[in-house]
C-alpha positions in Angstrom: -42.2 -32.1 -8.8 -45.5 -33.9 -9.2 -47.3 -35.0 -6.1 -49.4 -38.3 -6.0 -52.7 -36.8 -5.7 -51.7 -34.6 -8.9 -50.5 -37.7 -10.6 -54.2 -39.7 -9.7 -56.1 -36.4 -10.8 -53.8 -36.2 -14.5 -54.6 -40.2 -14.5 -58.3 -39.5 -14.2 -58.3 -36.4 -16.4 -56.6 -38.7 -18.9 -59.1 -41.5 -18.4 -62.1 -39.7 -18.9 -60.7 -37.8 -22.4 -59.7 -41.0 -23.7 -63.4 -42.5 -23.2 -65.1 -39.2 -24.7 -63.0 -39.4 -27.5 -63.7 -42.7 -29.1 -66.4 -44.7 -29.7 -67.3 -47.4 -27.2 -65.9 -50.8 -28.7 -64.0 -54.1 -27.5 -61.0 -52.4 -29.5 -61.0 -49.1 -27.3 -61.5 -50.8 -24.3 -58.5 -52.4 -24.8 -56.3 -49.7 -25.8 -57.7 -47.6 -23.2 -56.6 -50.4 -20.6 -53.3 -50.4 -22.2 -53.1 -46.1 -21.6 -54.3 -46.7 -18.1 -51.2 -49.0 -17.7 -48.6 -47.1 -19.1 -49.7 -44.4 -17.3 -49.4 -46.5 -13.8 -46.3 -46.9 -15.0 -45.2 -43.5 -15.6 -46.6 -42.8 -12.4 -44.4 -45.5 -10.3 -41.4 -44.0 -12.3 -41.8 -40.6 -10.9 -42.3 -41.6 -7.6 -39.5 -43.5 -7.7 -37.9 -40.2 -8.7 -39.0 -38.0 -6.0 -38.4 -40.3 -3.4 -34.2 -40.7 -4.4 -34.1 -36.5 -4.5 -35.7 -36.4 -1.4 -33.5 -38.6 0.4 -30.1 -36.7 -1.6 -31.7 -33.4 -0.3 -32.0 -35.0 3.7 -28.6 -36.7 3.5 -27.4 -33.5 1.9 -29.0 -31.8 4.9 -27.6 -34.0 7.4 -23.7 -33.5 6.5 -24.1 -30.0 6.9 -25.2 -30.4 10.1 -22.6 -32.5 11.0 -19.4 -29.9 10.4 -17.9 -28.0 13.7 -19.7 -25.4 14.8 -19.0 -22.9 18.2 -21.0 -23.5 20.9 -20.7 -22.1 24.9 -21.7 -24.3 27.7 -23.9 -23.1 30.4 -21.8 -24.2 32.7 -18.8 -23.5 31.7 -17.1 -20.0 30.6 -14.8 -21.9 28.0 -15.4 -21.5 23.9 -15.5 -25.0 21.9 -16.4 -26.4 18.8 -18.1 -30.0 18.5 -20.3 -31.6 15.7 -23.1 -33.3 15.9 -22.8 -36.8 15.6 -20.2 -36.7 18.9 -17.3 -37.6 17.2 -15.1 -34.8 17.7 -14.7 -32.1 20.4 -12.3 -29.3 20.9 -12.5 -27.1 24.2 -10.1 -23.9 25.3 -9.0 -24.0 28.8 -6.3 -22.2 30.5 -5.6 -20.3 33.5 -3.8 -17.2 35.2 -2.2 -16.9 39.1 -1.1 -13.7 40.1 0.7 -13.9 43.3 2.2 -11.2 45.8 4.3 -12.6 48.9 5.7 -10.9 51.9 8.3 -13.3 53.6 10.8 -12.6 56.3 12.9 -14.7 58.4 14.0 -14.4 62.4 17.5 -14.3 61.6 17.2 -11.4 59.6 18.9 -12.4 56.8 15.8 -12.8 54.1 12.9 -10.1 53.6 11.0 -10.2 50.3 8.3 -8.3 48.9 7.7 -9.5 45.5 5.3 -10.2 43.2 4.7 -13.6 40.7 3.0 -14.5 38.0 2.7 -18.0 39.1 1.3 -19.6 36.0 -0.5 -18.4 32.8 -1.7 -21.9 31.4 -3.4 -21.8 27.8 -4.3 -25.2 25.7 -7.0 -27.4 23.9 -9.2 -30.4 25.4 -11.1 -32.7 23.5 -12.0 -36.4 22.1 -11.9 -37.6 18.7 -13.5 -40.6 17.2 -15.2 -40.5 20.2 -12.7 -42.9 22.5 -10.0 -41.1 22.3 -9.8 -37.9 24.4 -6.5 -35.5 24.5 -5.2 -32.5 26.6 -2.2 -30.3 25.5 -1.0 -27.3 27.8 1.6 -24.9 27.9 2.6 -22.1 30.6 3.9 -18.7 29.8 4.5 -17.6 33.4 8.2 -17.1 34.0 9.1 -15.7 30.4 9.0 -18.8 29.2 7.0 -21.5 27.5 6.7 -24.8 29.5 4.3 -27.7 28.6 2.4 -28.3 31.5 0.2 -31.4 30.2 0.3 -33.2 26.9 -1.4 -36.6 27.0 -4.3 -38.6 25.3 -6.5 -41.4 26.5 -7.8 -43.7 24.5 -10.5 -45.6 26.2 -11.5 -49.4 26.0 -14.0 -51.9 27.7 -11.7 -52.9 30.3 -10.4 -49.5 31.0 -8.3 -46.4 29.8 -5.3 -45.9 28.9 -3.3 -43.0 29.0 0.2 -41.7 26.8 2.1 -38.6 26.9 3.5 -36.5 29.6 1.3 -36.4 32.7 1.6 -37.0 36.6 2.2 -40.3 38.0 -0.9 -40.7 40.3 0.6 -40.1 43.6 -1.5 -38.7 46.8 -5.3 -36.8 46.9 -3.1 -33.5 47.5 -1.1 -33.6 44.5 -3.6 -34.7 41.4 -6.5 -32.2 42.8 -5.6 -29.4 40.4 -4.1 -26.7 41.6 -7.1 -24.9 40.2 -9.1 -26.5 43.4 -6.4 -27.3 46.2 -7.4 -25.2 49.2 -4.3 -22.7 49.9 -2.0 -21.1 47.4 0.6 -24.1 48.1 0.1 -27.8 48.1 1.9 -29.4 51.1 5.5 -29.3 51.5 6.3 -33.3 50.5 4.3 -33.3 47.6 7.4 -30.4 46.2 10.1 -31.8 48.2 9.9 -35.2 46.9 9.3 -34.4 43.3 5.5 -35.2 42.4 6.0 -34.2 38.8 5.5 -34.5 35.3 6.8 -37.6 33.3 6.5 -38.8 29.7 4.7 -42.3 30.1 2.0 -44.6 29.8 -1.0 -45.2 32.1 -4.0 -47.3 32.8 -6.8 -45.9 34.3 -10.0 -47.8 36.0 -12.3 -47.4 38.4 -16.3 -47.2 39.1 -18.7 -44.4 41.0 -16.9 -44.5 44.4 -13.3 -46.6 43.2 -10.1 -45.8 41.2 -7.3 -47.9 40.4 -4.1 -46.0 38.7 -0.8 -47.6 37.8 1.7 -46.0 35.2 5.3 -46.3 33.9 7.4 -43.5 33.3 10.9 -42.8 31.7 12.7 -38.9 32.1 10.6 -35.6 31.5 10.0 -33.3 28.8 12.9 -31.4 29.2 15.5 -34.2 29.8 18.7 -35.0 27.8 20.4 -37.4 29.5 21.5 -40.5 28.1 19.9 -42.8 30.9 17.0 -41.1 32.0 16.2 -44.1 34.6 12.1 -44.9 34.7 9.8 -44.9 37.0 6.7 -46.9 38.3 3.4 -45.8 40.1 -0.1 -46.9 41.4 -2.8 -45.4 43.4 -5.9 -46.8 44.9 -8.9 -45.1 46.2 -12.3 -46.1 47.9 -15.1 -43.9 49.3 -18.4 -43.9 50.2 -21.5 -40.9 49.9 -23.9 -40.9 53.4 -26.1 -38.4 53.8 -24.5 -34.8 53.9 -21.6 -36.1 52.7 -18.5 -38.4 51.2 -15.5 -39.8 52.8 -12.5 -41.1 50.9 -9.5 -43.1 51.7 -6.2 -44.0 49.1 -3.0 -45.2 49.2 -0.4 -45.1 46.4 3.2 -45.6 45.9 6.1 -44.9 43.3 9.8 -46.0 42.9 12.4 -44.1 40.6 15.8 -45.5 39.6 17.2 -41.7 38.1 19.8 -43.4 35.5 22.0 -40.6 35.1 20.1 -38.5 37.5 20.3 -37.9 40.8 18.2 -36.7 43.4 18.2 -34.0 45.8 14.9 -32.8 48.6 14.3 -29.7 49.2 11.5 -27.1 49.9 10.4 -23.5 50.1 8.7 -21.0 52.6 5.2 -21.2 52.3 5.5 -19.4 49.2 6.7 -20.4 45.1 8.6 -16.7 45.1 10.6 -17.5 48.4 13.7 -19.3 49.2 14.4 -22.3 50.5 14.8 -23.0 53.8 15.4 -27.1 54.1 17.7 -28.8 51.5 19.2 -32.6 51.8 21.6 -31.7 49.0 22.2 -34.4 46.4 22.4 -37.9 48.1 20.4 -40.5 46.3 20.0 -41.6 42.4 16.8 -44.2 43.6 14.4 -44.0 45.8 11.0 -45.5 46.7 8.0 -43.4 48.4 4.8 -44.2 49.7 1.3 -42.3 50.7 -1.5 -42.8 52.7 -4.4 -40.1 52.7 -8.1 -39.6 53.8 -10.5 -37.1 53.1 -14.3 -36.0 54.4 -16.7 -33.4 53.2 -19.7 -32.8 55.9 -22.1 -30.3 54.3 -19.9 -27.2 54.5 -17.0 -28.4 56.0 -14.3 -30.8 55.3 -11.3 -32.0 56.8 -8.1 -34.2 55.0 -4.7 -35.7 55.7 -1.8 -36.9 54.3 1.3 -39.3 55.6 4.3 -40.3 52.9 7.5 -42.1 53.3 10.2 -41.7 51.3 13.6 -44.3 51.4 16.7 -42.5 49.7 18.4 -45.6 48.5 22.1 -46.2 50.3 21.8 -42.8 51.4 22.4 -43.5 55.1 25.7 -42.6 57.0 26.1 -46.6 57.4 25.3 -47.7 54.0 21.7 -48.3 54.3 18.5 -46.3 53.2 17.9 -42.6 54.9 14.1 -42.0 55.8 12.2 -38.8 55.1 8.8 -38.3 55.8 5.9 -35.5 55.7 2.5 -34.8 56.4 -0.3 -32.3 57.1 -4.2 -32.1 58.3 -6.5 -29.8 57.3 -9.7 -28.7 57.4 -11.6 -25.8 56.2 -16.0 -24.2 56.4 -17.7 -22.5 54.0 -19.5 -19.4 56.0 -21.6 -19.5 53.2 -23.0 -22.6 53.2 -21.2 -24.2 49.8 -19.5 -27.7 49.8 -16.3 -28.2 48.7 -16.8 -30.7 46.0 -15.6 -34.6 46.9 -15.1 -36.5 43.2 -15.3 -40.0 44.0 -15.2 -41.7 40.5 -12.2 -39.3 40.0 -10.9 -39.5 43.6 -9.9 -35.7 43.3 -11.3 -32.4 45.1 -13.4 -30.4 42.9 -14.4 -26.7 42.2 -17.4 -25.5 44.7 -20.6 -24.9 43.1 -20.9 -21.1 44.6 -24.6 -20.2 45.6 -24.8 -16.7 44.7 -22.0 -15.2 42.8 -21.0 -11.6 42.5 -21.9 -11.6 38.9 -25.7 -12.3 39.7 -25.8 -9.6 42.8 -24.4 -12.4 45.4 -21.7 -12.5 47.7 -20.0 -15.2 46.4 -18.6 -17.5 48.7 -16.3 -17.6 51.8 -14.3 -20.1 53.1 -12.0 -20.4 56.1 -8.9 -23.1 56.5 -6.5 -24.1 58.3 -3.9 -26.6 58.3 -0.5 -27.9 60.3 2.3 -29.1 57.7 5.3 -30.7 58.9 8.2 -31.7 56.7 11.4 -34.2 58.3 14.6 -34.3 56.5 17.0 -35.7 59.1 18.0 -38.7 60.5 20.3 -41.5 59.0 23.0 -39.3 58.6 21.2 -36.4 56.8 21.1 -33.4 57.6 18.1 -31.6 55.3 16.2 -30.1 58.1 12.6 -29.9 60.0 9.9 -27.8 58.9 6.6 -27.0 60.4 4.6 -25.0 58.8 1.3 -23.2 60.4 -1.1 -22.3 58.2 -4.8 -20.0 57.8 -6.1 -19.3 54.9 -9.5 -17.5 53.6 -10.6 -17.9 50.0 -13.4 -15.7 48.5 -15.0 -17.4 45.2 -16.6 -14.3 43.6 -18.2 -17.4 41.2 -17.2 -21.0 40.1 -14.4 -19.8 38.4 -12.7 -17.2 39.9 -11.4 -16.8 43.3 -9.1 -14.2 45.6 -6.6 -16.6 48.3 -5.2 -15.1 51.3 -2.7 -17.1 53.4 -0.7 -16.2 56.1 1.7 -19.0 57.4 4.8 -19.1 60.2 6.8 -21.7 59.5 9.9 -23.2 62.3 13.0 -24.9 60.9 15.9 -26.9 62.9 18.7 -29.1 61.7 18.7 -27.4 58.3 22.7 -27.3 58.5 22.4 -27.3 54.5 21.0 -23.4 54.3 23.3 -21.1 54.9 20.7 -18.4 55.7 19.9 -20.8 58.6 22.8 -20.0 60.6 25.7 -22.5 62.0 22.7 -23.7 64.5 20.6 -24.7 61.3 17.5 -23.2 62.8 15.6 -20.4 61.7 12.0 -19.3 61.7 9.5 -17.5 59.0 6.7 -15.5 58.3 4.7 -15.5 55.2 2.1 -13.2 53.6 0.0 -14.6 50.3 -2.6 -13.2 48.4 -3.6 -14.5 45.2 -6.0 -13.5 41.9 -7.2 -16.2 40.2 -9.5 -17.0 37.2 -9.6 -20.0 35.4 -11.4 -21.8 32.2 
């Protein structure tokens, strides 16, 4: 392709051949002005030329660049693929649990020594066209495929909002992941009063230190009833960051009508492979539930707390509504100087950023915890039981994404007339030994 100072030079040459080559007259003037013109003109015509391949051969250039390519993040251990231009975004995540447990009663009648693959999670994350972001999960611990998450958000000036099957957003405790919490169990209401998945809709809002979360759900994944009743949530958070630290307080609140469903609490031991030891039986199709919680992170060490209420409609011996109620208090210190991570704009606990990992030469990190959990079933007529649940726990993060759990727990129950392991006196106490391997992506 001809270049412009190649095209002046040819335009010269030309010039100067057409001058030597005829005689100096009015008439060759002329026609040489008339060359020099149709030159210029050639000239502009190539140009015009390069100009439209060079701007095919960029655009050209640019679409390529644009397709899905891999890429690894430098923070993160997960594979994805993402173009260029931000539109579109696909990310592997998943997880695996491997539990042991060593659990034994005072009456005698319950000794297990067992092990559990508590969940091996694998599924996609991503956005496409940008607004709209999606999850989909599935767990093959058990022997069996379960969907764990299947949702998408599609995000707008005045908020986001969320469809699929997801958690209503009830209490800090329940939608940290389980990836994060700080033992092997979340506390015993969050299970007892079924803080589970529902197929829904959501909105989502919130700034740096506020959420709001409200949502409206009908049935699970799994259900086939004819009635599958709905449900309605909301959550709140505020929080502040000082100097060392955060502080957050929320409150949230959910009421189910079951339909065709109805509605038994109940818990385990300290433990997902143990029994239970407190069970109200069925005794409700509605109920309404509410949750109060608080959390502080101090440089290394934290400290949180939970209180919820739950009102089994017309479950009462005298017609009305039976009251159940848990809570727990915790707090924990990293030996090794790490922070467990305080999300405001999320209003969830995060993953520790770990200061020297094992994989770099470290130590990884170390933290202690501890925490009193008490569940109350009774009252009203019902008969489900007390439990109260003690409760260490040391975690070693050999990095960011991998972590070994060790609880040990002794756990009290009275009035559980429901549990026939209990005895006719419906008390009974526990032990309970945890260790957990756990890697995540």
């Amino acid at each position: 392709m001809l270049k412009r100072n190649n095209l002046w030079a040819l335009l010269g040459a030309t010039a100067m051949v057409t001058v030597m080559a005829q005689p100096a007259s009015a008439q060759s003037i002329d026609e040489l002005k008339e060359q020099l013109a149709a030159l210029a003109k050639r000239i502009e015509e190539l140009e015009a030329k390069q100009a439209a391949t060079e701007k095919a051969v960029a655009e050209k250039t640019s679409d390529k660049s644009d397709v899905k390519r891999p890429r690894i993040s430098k923070e993160e251990p997960a594979f994805a693929l993402a173009t260029d231009d931000g539109l579109f975004e696909m990310n592997v995540r998943g997880r695996v649990f491997a539990d042991a447990a060593w659990v034994s009663d005072g009456d005698n009648t319950y000794d297990l020594k067992a092990t559990e693959l508590r969940s091996a999670r694998i599924g996609v994350e991503g956005k496409a066209w940008k607004d709209i972001k999606y999850v989909i999960e599935v767990d093959f611990a058990g022997e069996e495929v379960t969907l764990a998450d299947a949702l998408f958000d599609y995000k707008t000036s005045m908020g986001t909002w969320r469809f699929g099957y997801f958690k209503p957003t009830l209490s800090l405790e329940e939608i940290t992941s389980a990836r994060n919490i700080t033992f092997t169990e979340r506390s015993g209401f969050t299970d007892a009063f079924s803080f589970g998945r529902n197929v829904g809709i959501g909105y989502i809002n919130g700034g740096d230190n506020w959420t709001l979360n409200l949502g409206a759900f009908r049935g699970n994944a799994s259900d086939d009833l004819e009635d599958e009743g709905y449900t309605f949530a909301g959550r709140a958070t505020y929080g502040q960051e000082f100097e060392g630290g955060k502080w957050i307080l929320g409150a949230s609140a959910r009421y189910r009508d079951g339909g065709d469903a109805s509605f038994r609490y109940r818990q385990r031991a300290h433990s997902h492979i143990a029994d239970r030891f407190v069970d109200t039986g069925t005794i409700t199709n509605r109920d309404m539930t509410y949750v109060v919680e608080g959390g502080l992170q101090y440089g290394a060490f934290h400290v949180t707390s939970e209180y919820s209420e739950l009102h089994a409609k017309d479950a009462a011996a005298d017609g009305g509504n039976a009251k159940l109620w848990g809570g727990f208090i915790e707090a924990g210190w990293f030996i090794t100087g790490e922070e467990k991570t305080l999300k405001l704009d999320k209003a969830v606990w995060d993953r520790p950023k770990v200061n020297n990992p094992v994989h770099k030469g470290g130590m990884g990190a170390w933290q202690v915890a501890a925490r009193f959990d008490r569940l109350d079933m009774t009252g009203d007529g019902i008969y489900g039981g007390e439990q109260d649940t003690w409760l260490v726990g040391v975690n070693w993060y050999l990095n960011r994404h991998a972590r070994v759990m060790a609880n040990y727990s002794h756990m009290t129950f009275d009035k559980a007339f429901n549990v026939a392991a209990n005895g006719p006196d419906g008390e009974n106490d526990a032990d309970a030994l945890t260790l957990r391997f756990q890697v995540d992506w």
